[in-house]
C-alpha positions in Angstrom: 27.6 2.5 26.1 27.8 0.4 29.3 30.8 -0.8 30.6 31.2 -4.8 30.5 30.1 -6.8 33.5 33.3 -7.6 34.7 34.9 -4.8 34.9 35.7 -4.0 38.9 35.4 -0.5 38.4 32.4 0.0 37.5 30.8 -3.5 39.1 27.1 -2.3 40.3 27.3 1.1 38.5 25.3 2.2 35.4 26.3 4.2 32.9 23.6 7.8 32.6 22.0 6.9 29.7 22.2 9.7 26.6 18.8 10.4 24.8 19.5 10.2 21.5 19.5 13.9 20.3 16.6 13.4 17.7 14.1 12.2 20.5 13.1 16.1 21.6 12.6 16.7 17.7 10.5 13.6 17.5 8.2 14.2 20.6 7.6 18.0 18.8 6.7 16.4 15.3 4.3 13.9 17.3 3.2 16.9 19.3 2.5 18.9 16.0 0.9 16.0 13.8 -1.7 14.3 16.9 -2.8 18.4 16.9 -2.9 18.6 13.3 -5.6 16.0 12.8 -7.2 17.6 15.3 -7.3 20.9 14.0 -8.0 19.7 10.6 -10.6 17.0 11.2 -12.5 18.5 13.8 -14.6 20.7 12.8 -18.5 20.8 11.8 -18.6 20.9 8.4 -21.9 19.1 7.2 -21.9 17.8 3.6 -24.8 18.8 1.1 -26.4 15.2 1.7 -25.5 14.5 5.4 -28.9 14.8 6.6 -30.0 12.6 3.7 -27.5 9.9 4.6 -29.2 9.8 8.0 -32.6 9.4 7.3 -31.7 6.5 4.9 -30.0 5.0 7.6 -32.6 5.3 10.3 -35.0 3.8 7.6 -33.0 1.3 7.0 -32.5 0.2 10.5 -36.6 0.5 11.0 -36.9 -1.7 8.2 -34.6 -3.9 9.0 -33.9 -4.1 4.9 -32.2 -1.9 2.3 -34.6 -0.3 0.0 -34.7 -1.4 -4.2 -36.4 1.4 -5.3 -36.8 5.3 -4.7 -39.2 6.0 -2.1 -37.9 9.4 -1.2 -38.2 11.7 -5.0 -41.4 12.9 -6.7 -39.9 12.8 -9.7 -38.1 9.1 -10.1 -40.4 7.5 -7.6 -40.4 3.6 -7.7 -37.4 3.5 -10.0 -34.3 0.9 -8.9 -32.1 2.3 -6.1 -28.8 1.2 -5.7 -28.1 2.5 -2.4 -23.7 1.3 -2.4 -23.5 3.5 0.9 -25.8 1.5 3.0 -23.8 0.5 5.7 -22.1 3.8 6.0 -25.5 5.5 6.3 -26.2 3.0 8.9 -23.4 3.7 10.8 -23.9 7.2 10.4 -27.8 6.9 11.4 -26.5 4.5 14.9 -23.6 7.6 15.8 -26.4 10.5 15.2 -29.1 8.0 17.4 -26.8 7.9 20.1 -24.9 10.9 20.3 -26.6 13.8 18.3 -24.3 16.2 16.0 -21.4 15.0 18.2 -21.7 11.4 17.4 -21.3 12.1 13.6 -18.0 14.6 14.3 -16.7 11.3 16.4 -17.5 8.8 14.1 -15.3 11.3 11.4 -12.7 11.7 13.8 -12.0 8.2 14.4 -12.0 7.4 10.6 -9.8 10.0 10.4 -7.6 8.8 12.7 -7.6 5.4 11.8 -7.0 7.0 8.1 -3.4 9.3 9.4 -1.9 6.1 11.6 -2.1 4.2 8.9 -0.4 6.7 6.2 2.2 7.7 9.3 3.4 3.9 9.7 4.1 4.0 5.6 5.9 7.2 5.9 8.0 6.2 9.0 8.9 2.2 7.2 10.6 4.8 4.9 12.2 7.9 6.4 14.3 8.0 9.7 14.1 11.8 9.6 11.9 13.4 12.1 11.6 16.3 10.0 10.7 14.6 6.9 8.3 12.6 8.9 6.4 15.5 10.8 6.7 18.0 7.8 5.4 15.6 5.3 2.6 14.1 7.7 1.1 17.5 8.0 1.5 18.8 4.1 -0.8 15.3 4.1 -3.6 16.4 6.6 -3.7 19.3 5.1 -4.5 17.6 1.2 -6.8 14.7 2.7 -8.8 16.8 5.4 -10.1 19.2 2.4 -12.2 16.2 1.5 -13.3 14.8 4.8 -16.6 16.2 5.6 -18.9 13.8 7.1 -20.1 11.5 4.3 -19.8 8.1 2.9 -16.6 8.7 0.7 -14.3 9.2 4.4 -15.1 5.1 4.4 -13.1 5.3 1.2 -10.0 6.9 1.9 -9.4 4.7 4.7 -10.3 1.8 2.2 -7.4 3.4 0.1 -5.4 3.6 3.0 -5.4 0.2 4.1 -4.9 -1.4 0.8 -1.8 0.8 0.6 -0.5 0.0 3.7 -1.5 -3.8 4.1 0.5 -4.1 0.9 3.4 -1.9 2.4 3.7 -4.2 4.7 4.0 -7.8 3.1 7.4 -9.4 3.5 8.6 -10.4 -0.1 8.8 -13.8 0.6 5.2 -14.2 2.6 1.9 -13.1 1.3 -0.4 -14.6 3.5 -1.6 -11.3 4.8 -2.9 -10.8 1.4 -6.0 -12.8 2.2 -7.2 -10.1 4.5 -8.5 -8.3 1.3 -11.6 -10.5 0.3 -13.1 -9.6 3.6 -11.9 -5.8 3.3 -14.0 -5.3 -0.2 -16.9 -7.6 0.9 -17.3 -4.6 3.6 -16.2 -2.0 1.7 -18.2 -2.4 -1.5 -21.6 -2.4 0.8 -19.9 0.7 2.4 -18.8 3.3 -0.7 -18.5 2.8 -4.6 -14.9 3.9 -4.3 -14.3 0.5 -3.7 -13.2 -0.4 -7.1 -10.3 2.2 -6.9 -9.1 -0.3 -4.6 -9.8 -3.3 -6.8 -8.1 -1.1 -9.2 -5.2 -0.6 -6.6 -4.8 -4.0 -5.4 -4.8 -5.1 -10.0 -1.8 -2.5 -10.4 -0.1 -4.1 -7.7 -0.5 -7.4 -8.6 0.5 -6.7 -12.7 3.6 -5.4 -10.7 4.4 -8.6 -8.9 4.0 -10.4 -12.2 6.3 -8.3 -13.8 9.0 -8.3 -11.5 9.2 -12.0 -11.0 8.7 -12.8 -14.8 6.2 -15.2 -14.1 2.4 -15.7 -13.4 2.2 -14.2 -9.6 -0.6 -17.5 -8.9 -1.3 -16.6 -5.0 -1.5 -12.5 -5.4 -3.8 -13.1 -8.7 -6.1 -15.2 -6.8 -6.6 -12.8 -3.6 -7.7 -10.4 -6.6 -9.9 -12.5 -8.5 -11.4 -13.3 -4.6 -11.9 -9.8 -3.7 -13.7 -8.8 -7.0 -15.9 -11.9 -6.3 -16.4 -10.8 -2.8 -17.7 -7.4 -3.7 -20.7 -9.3 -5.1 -22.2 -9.7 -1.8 -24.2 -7.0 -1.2 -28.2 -6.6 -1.8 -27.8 -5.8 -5.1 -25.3 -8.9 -6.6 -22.9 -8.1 -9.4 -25.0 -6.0 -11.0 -23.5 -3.2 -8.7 -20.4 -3.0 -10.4 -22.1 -2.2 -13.4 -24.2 0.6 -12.0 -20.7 2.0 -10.3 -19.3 1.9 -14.2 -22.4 3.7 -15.8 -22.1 6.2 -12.8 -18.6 7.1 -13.2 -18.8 7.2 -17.1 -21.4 10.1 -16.3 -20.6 14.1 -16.5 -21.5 15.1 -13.0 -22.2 18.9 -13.2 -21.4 20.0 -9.5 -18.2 21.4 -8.3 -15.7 18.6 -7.0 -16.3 17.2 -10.3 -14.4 20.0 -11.6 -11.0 20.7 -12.4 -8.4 22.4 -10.2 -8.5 25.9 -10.6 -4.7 27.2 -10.3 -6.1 30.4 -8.7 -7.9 28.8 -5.8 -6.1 29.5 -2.7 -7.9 26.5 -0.6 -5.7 24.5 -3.4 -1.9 25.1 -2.4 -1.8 22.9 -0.2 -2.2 19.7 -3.3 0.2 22.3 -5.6 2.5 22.3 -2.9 2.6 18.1 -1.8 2.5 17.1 -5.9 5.4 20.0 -7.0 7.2 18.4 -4.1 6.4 14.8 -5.5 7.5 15.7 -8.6 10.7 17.5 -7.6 12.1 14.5 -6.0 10.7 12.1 -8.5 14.3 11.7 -9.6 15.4 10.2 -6.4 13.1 7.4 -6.2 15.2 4.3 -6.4 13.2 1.0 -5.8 11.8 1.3 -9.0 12.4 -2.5 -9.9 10.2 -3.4 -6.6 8.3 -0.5 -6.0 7.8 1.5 -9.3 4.1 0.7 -9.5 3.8 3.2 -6.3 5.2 6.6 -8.3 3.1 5.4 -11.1 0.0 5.1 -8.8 0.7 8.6 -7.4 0.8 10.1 -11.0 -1.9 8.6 -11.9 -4.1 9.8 -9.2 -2.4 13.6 -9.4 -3.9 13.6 -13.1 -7.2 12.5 -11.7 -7.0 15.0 -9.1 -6.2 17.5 -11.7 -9.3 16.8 -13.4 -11.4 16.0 -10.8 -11.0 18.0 -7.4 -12.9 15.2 -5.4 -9.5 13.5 -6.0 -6.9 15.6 -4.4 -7.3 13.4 -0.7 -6.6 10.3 -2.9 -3.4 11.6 -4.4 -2.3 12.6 -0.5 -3.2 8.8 -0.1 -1.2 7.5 -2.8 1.9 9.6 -2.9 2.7 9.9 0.6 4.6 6.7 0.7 6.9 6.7 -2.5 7.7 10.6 -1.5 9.2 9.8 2.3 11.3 7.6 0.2 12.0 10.1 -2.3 13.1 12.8 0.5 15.1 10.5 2.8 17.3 9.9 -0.3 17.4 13.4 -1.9 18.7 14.1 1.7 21.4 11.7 2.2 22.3 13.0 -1.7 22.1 16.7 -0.2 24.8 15.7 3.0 26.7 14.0 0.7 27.3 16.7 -1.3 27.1 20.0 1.5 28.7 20.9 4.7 25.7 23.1 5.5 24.2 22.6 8.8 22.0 23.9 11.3 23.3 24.9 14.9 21.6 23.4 17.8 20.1 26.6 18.5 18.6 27.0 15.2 17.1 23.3 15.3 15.3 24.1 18.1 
């Protein structure tokens, strides 16, 4: 507090101003969570099918066209090739051009990046907690980095990402912003098939709005029906969604395909965030507005039981409706308790 202008006692002081006492925690959770993504995104893990990615982008950029048909198997040779990661292999083919190994593990970092500011602003839009905050941030680095090795999919969590948070943060009564999502699938459906677990995202949230205002939601339904039309431009037409569909109805016989073990240690880290999301499920309390968010986060912590390639997208999904869930099983905890932590202790 400063003392008013007029006061002759104080005329041409100024008061020593007090740092709030939660900054020092703050600037140790920031501390902790910039060196988090560090740790866990830098580091030179190459995917089964890095190399591959290259080559088809180098090829690409030589040809100056993306390729129909398989020109690179013995055995399927001449058959159609829909190649949905094009651009990503040209981007990865440009960063390996330019920079060698160290190109790739940049262009991964900044993805990365991009992908944790994004889920940070959605957790701190809902908690006020440093602790919550910082703790939760890195239970999230941990879950997403297991599936960030340098390949096409990374393009796809940050896909998931911003539709999350774009969403997040639409006032109620304006939804211009949504038009920003035509142009984020046209690139993102030339970029990864994970694409339509956006469309899929963007149709849940959309149901939501029509159910919560009782009527047809006219402007959010049309931004949908624009991005599925927009994902049509790509070499290969509509007919890509149908390949995407005959791919995922598939078997896929190879490891992140499979289910969670319960015995795998690299795994505690997803046991850990999605006991936690269930735990505090009962605190949520904007389900009227926001329910579709929980249910998202379910939904995706089922796939991600089934499938392992899933567990980042849970870490996407749930992040958001769990800060929310903490912050009020907190304020329910103080309510309730006189227990607190000495300064000493905090520190």
């Amino acid at each position: 507090e400063t003392a008013a202008p007029d006061d002759p006692h104080t005329a041409g002081e100024r008061a020593p101003e007090v740092p709030p006492p939660q900054d020092g925690a703050k600037c140790v959770w920031t501390l902790l969570l910039a060196s988090s993504v560090l740790y866990f995104f830098w580091n030179n893990e190459a995917d089964n099918d890095l190399w591959g990615h290259v080559l088809f982008g180098r090829d690409i950029l030589a040809a100056g066209a993306v390729p129909r048909v398989d020109t690179y198997s013995y055995t399927a040779a001449g058959h159609p090739w829909f190649n949905h990661e094009w651009v990503s292999q040209v981007a990865m083919a440009s960063a390996y051009g330019r920079a060698g190994s160290a190109g790739l593990l940049l262009l991964k970092l900044a993805v990365a990046v991009a992908t944790c500011a994004v889920l940070f602003g959605m957790i701190r839009r809902r908690s006020t907690m440093a602790a919550i905050r910082g703790g939760l941030g890195v239970l999230a680095i941990a879950v997403l980095a297991r599936g960030f090795a340098v390949r096409p999919q990374i393009f796809t969590y940050l896909g998931v990402a911003l539709t999350l948070g774009l969403i997040d943060r639409l006032p109620h009564k304006w939804r211009g912003g949504l038009w920003a999502f035509p142009a984020i699938f046209l690139v993102w459906a030339n970029v990864h098939g994970g694409f339509v677990l956006g469309l899929a995202i963007l149709g849940l949230f959309v149901a939501a709005e029509c159910i919560r205002s009782r009527r047809l939601a006219t402007q959010p339904l049309l931004v949908l029906l624009a991005s599925v039309a927009a994902t049509a431009v790509n070499p290969y037409g509509p007919r890509l969604l149908g390949y995407i569909w005959s791919e995922l109805s598939r078997t896929h016989p190879i490891t992140e395909w499979q289910p969670v073990a319960a015995g795998d240690i690299s795994q505690l880290v997803f046991f850990a965030l999605a006991g936690l999301f269930i735990v505090t499920l009962p605190f949520f309390r904007s389900w009227r507005t926001s329910g579709w968010q929980p249910a998202l986060a379910l939904a995706m912590g089922v796939l991600a039981l089934r499938h392992q390639r899933h567990t980042p997208v849970f870490a996407l999904c749930a992040v958001a409706p769990l800060a929310a869930q903490l912050e009020e099983a907190a304020r329910w905890f103080r309510l309730r308790s006189t227990f607190t932590l000495g300064a000493a202790s905090r520190r």
